[in-house]
N, C-alpha and C positions, 0 to 999 in steps of 0.2 A: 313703257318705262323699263331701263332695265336695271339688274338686281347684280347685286356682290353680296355675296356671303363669304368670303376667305379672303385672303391677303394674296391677292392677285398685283399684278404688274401695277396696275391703273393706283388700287390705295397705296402700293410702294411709293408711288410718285408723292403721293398728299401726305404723304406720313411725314415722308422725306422734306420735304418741302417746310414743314415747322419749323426746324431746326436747321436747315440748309442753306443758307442765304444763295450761294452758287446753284444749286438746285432750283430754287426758286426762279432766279434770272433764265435759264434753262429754260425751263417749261412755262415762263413767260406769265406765271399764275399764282394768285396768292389765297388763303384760305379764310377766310370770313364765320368768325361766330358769335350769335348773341341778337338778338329781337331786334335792339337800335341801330346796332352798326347795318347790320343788312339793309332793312329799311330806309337806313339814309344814305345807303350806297346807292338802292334803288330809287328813290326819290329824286337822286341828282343825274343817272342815266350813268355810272358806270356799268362797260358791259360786263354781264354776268356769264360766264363760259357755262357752267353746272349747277343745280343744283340739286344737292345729296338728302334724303329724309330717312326717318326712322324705317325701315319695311315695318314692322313689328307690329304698329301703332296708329289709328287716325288722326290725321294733320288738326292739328288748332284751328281755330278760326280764323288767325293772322296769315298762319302758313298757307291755308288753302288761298288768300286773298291776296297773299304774294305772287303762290303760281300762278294764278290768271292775269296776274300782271305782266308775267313772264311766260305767253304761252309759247315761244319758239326754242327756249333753254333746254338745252338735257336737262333730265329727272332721271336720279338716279335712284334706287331705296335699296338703305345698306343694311347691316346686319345691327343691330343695337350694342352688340360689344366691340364691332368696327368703328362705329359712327363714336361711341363714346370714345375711343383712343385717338382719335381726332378731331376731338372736342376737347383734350385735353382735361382739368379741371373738371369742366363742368360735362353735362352729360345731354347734348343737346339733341333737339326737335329737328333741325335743318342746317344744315352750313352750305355754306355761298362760295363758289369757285371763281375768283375777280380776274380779269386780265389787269396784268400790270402798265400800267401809263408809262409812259416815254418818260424818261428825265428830260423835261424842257423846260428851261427858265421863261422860253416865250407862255408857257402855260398861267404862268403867274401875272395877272394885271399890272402895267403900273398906270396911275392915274395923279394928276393931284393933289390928290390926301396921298396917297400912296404909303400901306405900313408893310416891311416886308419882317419877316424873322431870318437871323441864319442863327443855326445851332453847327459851331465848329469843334470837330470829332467827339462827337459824344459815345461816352461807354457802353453805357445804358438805356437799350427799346423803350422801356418805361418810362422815361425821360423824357426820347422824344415825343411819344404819346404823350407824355402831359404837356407838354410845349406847345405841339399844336393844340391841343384840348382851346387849351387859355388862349392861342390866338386865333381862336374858330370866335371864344366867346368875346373879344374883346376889339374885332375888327379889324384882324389883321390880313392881307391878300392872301400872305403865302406865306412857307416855310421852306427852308433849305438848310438841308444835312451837308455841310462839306467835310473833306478829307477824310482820313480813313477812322470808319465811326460803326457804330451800331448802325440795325437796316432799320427806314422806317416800316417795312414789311414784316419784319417779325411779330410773330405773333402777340408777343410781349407790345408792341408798342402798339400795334392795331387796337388791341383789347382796351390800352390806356385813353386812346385817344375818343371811345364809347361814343367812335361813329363821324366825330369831326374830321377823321381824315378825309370822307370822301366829302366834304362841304369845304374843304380850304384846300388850295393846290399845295403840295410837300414833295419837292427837287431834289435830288441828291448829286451833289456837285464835287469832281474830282478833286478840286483845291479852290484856293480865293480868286485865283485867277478868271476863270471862267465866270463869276457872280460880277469881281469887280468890272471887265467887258462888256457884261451885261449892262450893271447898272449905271457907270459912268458915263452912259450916253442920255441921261436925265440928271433931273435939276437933286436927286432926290442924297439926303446928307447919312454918312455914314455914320453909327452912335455905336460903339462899343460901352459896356458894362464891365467894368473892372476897381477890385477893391481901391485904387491908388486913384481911382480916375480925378482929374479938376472940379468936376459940377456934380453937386448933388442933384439927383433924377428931376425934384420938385424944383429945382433953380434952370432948370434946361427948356429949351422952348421945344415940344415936340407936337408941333402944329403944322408943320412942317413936313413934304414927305420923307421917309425915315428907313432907314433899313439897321434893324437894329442887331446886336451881334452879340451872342450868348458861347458864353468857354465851358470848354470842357470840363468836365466835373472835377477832376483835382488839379490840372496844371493852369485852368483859364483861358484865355485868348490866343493864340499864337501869336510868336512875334509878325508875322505877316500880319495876322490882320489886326494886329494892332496900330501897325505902321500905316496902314488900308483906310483906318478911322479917322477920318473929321475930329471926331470931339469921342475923349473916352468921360464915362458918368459913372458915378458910386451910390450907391444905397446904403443911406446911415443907420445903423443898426445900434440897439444897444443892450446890455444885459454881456453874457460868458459867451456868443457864442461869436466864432470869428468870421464867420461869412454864412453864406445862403446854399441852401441845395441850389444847384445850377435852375431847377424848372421853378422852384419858390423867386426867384431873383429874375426869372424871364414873366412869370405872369405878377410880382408887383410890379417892374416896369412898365407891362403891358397897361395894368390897370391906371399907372400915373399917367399916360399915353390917352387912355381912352377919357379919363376924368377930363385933361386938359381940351381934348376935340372936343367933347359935347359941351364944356362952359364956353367954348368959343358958338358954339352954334347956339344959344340959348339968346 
């Protein structure tokens, strides 16, 4: 195993890389921490390039159960006041060095139920972490980031997503164009979400495969892809407040989506 105690070339990279999106893509690696996320990275066979432990300290019972899972990974054991400045927040046991996946929409199933999300430019990592979150929990294929948005690799949105990224494919797509390519060569209907839309969500038939379309946090849809959509739907809200945080608005649709699949299969 080998050992870092200073801020050598190698943690410049992982430092760098938190906060780097460019960096990131670079070194083709992104930084993994916290018990569930690793776990369900390794559970679904993403490769793991590294992984980093406490020197200091003997491994958990989880950690050593992880390495024999991974007996071909570097192991590296870092200094405890390293390891914790990239861990950010918290002050962790191990973090996980991931290769980053191809952006491929072929990655993303489409099938007959078929439910895809896109989230267009979003601001905010966090965001998209709870996005996927909710369409990890609610059955949805896949996710895709278009235009120019937050990463879904920052750390911030990794953290949010507590592991569902690596269980739901998440694409990051230069514009509509390349999704709409993709997906107009299936039967599957486009449904944007927007305050003006004709149908309220509970009046829409989403039994149907679906690729459903979430805006940006304060401007909404683009006019592409609103011109893109089949059918635009609204969420009636009532009380002071004038609309929904963009991922509040992505996972009740989600859930009116998953209510209506399962009363059909009963």
């Amino acid at each position: 195993m080998q050992r870092i105690s200073s801020r050598n070339a190698r943690f410049q990279v992982w430092q760098a890389s938190l906060t780097n999106r460019t960096k990131r893509q670079r070194s083709g690696e992104f930084l993994v921490q916290g018990v569930r996320p690793i776990s369900v990275a390794v559970d679904n066979g993403w490769p793991v390039r590294t992984v980093i432990t406490d020197a200091s300290r003997p491994l958990s019972r989880w950690a050593s159960d992880l390495l024999q899972r991974l007996p071909n990974v570097e192991r590296i054991g870092m200094a405890p006041e390293l390891l914790a400045e990239l861990g950010e927040k918290d002050e962790p046991e191990l973090i996980a060095v991931l290769e980053l996946p191809p952006d491929d929409l072929e990655r993303i199933p489409i099938g007959p139920e078929f439910l895809g999300v896109v989230f267009d430019r979003p601001t905010g990592p966090g965001n998209i972490g709870s996005i996927i979150r909710s369409a990890d929990a609610f059955g949805a294929d896949g996710v895709i980031v278009t235009g120019h948005a937050a990463d879904i690799y920052d750390p911030k949105a990794v953290r949010a997503t507590t592991g569902s990224l690596f269980a739901v494919p998440a694409v990051r797509a230069p514009s509509h164009r390349e999704v709409l390519d993709w997906v107009r060569r299936t039967s599957t209907v486009i449904v944007g979400t927007d305050e003006h839309g004709s149908t309220d969500v509970y009046d829409f038939d989403f039994t149907q495969p679906v690729l459903l379309l979430i805006g940006n946090e304060t401007a909404g849809l683009s006019t592409a892809w609103k011109e893109a959509a089949d059918h635009l739907v609204r969420i009636s809200i009532t009380g002071s407040a004038s609309s929904l945080n963009a991922a509040n608005a992505a996972t009740a649709v989600l859930y009116e989506i998953s209510r209506q699949r399962s009363r059909r299969t009963q």
